[in-house]
N, C-alpha and C positions, 0 to 999 in steps of 0.2 A: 534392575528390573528389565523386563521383555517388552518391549516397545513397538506399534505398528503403527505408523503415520502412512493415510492413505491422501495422498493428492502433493505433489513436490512441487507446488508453485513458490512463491516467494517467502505464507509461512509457513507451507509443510516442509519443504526443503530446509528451512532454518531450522524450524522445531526440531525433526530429527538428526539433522547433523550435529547441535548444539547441547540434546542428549547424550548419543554418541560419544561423543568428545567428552562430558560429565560423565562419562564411564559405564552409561545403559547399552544394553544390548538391542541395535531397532534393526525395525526393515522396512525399509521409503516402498511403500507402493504406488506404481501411475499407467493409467493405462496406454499409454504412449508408446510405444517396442521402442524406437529412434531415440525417443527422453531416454529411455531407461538405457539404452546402451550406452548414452553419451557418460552417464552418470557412473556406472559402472564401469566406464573408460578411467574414471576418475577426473569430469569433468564437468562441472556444474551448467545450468541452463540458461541461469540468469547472472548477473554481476550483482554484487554483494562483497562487499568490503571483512574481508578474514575469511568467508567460506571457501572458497577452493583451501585453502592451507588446512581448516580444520575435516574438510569433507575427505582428503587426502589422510589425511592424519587417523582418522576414524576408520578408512576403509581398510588402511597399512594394520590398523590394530585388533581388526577384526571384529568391529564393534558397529559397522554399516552395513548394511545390503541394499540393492534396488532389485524389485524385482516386478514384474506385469501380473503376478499371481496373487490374486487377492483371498485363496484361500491361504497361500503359504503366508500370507501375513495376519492374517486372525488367527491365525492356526497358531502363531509363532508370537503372540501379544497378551502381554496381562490387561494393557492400556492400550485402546485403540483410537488412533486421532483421526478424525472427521479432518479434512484441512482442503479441502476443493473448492473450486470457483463457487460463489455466487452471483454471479454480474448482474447490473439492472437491466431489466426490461423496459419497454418502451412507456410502459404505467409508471415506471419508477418502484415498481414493488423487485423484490430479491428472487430471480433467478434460483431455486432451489432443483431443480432436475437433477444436479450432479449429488447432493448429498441425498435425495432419494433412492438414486443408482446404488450409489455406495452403502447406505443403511441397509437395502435390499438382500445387498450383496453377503452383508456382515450377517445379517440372519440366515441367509442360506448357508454359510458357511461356519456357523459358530457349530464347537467343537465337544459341548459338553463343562468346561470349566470356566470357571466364572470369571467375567470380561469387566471392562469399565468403558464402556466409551463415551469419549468424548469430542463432543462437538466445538472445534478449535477454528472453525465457517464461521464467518459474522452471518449469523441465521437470522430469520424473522423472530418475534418474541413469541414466546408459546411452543419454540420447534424442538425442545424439550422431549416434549410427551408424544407430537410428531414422530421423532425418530424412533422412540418407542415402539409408538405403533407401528410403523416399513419395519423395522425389524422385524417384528413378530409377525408381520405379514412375509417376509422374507423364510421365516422360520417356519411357518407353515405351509409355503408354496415347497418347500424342502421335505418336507414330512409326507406331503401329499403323493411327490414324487415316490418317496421311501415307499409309502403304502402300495402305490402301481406296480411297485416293481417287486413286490414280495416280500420285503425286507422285514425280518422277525423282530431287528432292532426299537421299531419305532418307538418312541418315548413320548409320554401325553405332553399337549404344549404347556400346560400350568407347569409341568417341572423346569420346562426351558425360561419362563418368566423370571424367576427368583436368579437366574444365571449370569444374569447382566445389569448392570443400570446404568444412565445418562447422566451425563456431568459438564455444564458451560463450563469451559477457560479459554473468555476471548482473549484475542492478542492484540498487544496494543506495538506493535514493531513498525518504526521505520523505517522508507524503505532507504539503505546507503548506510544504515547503523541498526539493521536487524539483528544481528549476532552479538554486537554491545549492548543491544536493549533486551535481548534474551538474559545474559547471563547480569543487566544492572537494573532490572525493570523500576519503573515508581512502585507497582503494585502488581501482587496475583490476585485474576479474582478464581471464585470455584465455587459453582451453581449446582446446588445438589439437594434430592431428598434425602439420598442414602448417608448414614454414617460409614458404610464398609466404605464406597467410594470416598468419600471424602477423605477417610483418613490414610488408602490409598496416594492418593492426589496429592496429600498432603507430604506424604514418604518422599515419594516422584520430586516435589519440589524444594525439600527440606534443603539442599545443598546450594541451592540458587537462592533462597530465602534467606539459608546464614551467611553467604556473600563468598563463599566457598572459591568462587571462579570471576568475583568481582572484579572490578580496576581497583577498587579500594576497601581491601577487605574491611580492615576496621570501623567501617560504620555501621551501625546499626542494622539490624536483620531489617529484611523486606516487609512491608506490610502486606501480609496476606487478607485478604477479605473474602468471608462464608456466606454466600448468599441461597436463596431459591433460585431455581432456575429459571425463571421472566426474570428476576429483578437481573440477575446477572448477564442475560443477551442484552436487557435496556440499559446499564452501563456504559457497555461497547460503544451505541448508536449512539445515547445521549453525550457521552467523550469525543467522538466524532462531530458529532452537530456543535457543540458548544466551540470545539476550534473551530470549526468554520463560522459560523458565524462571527467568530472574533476575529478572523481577516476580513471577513464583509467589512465588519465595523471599524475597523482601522483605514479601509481601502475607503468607505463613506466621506470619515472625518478626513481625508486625504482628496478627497474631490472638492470638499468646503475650503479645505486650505488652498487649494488651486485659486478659487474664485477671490479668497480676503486677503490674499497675500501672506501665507503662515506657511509653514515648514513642517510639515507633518512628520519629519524625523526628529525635531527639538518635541514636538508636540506627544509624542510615540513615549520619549524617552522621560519627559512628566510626569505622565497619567503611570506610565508602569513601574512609576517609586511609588508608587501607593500599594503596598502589601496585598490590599485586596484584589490588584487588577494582576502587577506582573509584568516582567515585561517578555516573556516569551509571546508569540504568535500577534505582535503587534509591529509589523513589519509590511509597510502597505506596497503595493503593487499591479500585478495582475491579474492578480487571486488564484484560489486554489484550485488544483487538478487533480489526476493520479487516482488510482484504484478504489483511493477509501474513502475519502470524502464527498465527490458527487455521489455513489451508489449509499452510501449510510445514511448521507440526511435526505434524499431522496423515498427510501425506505422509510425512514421514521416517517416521515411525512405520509407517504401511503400508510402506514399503519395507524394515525390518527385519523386520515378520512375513512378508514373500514371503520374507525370506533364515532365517526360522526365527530371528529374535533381537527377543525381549521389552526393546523400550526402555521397561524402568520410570520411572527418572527423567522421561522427557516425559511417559509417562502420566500421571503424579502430579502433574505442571505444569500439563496440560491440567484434569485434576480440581480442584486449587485453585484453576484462573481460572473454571473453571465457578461454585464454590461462591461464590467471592469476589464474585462478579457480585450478587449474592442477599443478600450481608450488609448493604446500605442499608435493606432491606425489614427486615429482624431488629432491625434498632436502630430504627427506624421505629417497629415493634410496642413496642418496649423503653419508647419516647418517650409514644405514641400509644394501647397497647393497643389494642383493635379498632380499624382501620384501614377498616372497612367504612362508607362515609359518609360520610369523610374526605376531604378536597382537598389534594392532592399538588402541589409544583409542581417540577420538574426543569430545572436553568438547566446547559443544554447537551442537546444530543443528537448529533450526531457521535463518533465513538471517537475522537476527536482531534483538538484546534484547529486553525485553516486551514485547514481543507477542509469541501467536502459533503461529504463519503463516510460512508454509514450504514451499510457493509456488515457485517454483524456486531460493530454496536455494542453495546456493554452496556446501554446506554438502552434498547432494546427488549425485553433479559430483564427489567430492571426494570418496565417497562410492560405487559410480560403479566404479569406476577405482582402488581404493585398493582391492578389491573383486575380478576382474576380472587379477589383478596380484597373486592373489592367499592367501592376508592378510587374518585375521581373526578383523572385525570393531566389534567395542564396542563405545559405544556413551553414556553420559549422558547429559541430558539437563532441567534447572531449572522445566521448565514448560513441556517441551513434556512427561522427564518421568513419571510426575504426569500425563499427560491426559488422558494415555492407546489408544492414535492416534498411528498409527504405518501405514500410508500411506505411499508406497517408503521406509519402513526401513524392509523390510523382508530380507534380508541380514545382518540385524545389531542386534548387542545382545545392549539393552538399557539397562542400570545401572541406578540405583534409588539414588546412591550418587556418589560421586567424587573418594571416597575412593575404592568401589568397582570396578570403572572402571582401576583405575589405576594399581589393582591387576593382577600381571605377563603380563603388557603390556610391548610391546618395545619401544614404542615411545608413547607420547601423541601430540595431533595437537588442538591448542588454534582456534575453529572455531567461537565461538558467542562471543561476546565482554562482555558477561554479569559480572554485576558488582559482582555479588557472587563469580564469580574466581577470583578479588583478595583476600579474604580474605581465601581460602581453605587451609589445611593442609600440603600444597607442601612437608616439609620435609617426612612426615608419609607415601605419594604418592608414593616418591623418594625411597623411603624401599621398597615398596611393588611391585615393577618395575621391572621387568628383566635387564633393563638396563633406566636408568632417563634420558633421549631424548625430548625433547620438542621443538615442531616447533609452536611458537608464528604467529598464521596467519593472528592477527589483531595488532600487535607490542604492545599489550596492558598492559602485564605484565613487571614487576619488574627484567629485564634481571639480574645485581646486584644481586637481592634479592636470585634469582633463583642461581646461578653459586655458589654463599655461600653456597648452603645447597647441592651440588653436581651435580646439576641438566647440561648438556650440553645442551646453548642454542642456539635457530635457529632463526632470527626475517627474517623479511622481509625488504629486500634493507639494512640490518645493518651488 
C-alpha cells in the first residue's frame, strides 16, 4: 500500500519506517527542512533501538522518502497518518494546534481519490469528527481559492465528502522498544464508522496481525479490536491512566513500607502472583515521567472536568508522582543533613532507559530542588552524555563516565534503571567518594552487592 505519515517524532518516525520495512511504500513528512535532511542523510533524529538499521534498510530499498512537501505526501498516500505532537498545556487539556495545521493542510491538498486518514496523535476524545470537519474546511478554503482564480475545474464539496473518512489507531509504543512493539504489539485498536476504512486498516495491518515480522511467529495472531471512534481515542487515555496510576500505587504502598519496616520489593512480588494484578508496572520508585503519561492523564482529567466529573483517583496519582519525584532529596537530607555544599552525583537522566527523551523526567525536579538547596549536581547518563543535549541541565556538570562522576561526591542517587549500572565499577566509585552513600531510586541495584564493598545503602519502601 501507499503510505503518508505526517509528523516523524518518535511514533511517526516508527510507524513509517516500520511500514517500510513490511514492504509499504511511505513518505515521512515534517515540516522541519534540517529534520528532513538529517533523515534523508539516512540518519534518524531520535535514538530508538533497531531504527537506524531498518530506516537505512527502507531507504537502500526504495521504500522510504522524507520529504517537507505535504502535498507530495497526500498526493502519494492511500493512508494518511496524523502522527504530530500534542503536548499539554498549561490547563492540562491536549495541545492540538499541530493536528489542526495538518488536517487543514490534508484538505487542501486532497487530490480527488479516496484517502483514509488516520489520526495516530493521542487526540482528545471526540477529535474524530473534529478532524473531519478542518478537513473540509481545508477543502473548501481550496475551492474558494479555485473559484478566485477562475478555475473551470471546481468540484461541489458534497462530492469531496464521501472521498475520505477518519479512522483512530492509537499507539501504544515504548519509547527504547518502539520498533519491537510495532511489529509484537498486545493489541491493534481501529476506531471507525466506515466499513471501506476499516477493512482498508485492516489489509494495512494483516501482516503484523499474523505475526509475519514477529520475534515469535508461532503464536497466535494479534488481537485486533473494532471500535467507534470515542471509545477508541478513550482506550489510549484510559491504558495510559491506569499504568500510571498503578506506579502511584505501588510508589504509595512503598512509602507505608518505609514507615513499618516492610520491603516493598518482597511486598511488589506477592500482590503481582495474583493473576488479577500482575506483576508488570509494580516496580516502585520515583515515579513516572516521559511524553505519555503526564500529558494522558492530565488530559483525561481535563476531559472529565469539561463533562463536570471529578476524577479523584488520577488526581491523587498525579499528586503521589509529583511528591514521589522529591523523595531522593528527603532521604538525601536524612543521609547528608544540610545538603548545601554537597556534591551530588545522579547516574541516569532520561525518564527511561533507551532513549534520549528528557521530556519531563524526574531528573530535572530532582536538579531544581538539590540546586536550589545549595548542592553542587553531577550527572552522567549512557546516552545524554554522548549527545552534547544539555536542555534543562545548565545547572548540572555531565560526566562522560561513571568513574568521573563519582569523584569527591557525597552521595550518588540511581535515577535511570539503565542496564549499564549494574555492571559499573562500584568498588573503585566507593574510593573515589567523599563518603559512598547511595539512594537506589529505582530499587534496581545489588543492595547485598553494594553494602559488601562499603557502600551505605538507601532503596525505596526497603
Amino acid at each position: 500500500m501507499r503510505i503518508c505519515v505526517i509528523g516523524t517524532g518518535y511514533v511517526g518516525l516508527v510507524t513509517g519506517v516500520c511500514f517500510a520495512y513490511a514492504g509499504h511504500e511511505v513518505i515521512c513528512v515534517d515540516n522541519n527542512e534540517e529534520k528532513v535532511k538529517l533523515m534523508q542523510s539516512g540518519q534518524p533524529p531520535i535514538y530508538e533501538s533497531q531504527l537506524s538499521e531498518l530506516m537505512q534498510a527502507s531507504t537502500k530499498a526504495g521504500r522510504l522518502e522524507f520529504t517537507s512537501d505535504l502535498g507530495k505526501g497526500v498526493n502519494h498516500g492511500d493512508i494518511l497518518f496524523i502522527a504530530v505532537g500534542t503536548p499539554a498545556l498549561s490547563t492540562g487539556e491536549s495541545d492540538t494546534r499541530y493536528v489542526e495545521a495538518v488536517a487543514k493542510g490534508i484538505g487542501h491538498h486532497l487530490n480527488g481519490s479516496y484517502k483514509v486518514i488516520v489520526n495516530k496523535s493521542t487526540v482528545p476524545i471526540g477529535s474524530g469528527d473534529w478532524v473531519r470537519m478542518i478537513i473540509l474546511d481545508g477543502v473548501a478554503e481550496r475551492q474558494k481559492e479555485l473559484v478566485s482564480s477562475g478555475n473551470s475545474e471546481v468540484r461541489p464539496l458534497e462530492e469531496v465528502k464521501a472521498e475520505f473518512d477518519v479512522v483512530s489507531n492509537p499507539e501504544f509504543l515504548r519509547e527504547g522498544s518502539a520498533v519491537y512493539d510495532t511489529f509484537n504489539p498486545d493489541r491493534i485498536v481501529l476506531g471507525g464508522n466506515s466499513n471501506k476504512a476499516l477493512n482498508l486498516m485492516q489489509q494495512l495491518y494483516a501482516p503484523i496481525v499474523n505475526r509475519e515480522f514477529a520475534e515469535d511467529p508461532s503464536l497466535p495472531p494479534i488481537d485486533l479490536v473494532i471500535t467507534d471512534l470515542n471509545s477508541a481515542e478513550m482506550i489510549k487515555y484510559a491504558a495510559n491512566a491506569f499504568l500510571a496510576t498503578k506506579i502511584s500505587f505501588i510508589n504509595e504502598v512503598a512509602n507505608i513500607c518505609d514507615r513499618v519496616g516492610a520491603d516493598v520489593t518482597q511486598v511488589a512480588k506477592g500482590i503481582g502472583l495474583d493473576s488479577r494484578i500482575g506483576h508488570k508496572f509494580l516496580q516502585a520508585g520515583i515515579g513516572w515521567g516521559g511524553s505519555c503519561f503526564p500529558k494522558d492523564v492530565s488530559a483525561l482529567i481535563h476531559t472529565a472536568d469539561d463533562y463536570n466529573y471529578e476524577a479523584q483517583i488520577l488526581k491523587s496519582a498525579v499528586n503521589v508522582n509529583k511528591r514521589q519525584r522529591l523523595l531522593v532529596v528527603e532521604k538525601l537530607q536524612q543521609e547528608l543533613k544540610i545538603l548545601k555544599g554537597k556534591v551530588i552525583g545522579l547516574l541516569g537522566l532520561t525518564f527511561k532507559p533507551n532513549t534520549d527523551d528528557m521530556r519531563d523526567a524526574p531528573a530535572l525536579n530532582i536538579i531544581a530542588e538539590l540546586s536550589r538547596l545549595g548542592a553542587k549536581v553531577k550527572a552522567y547518563d549512557p546516552i545524554v552524555s554522548q549527545s552534547g543535549i544539555r536542555d534543562g541541565l545548565s545547572d548540572v556538570i555531565v560526566e562522560t563516565d561513571a568513574e568521573r562522576l563519582a569523584d569527591h561526591c557525597d552521595a550518588l542517587v540511581l535515577v535511570t534503571e539503565w542496564k549499564q549500572f549494574l555492571s559499573l565499577d562500584y568498588e573503585k566509585m566507593a574510593a573515589l567518594m567523599n563518603s559512598p552513600v547511595i539512594i537506589d531510586g529505582r530499587n534496581f541495584l545489588d543492595r547485598k552487592a553494594l553494602q559488601n564493598i562499603g557502600f551505605h545503602y538507601v532503596g525505596m519502601g526497603r
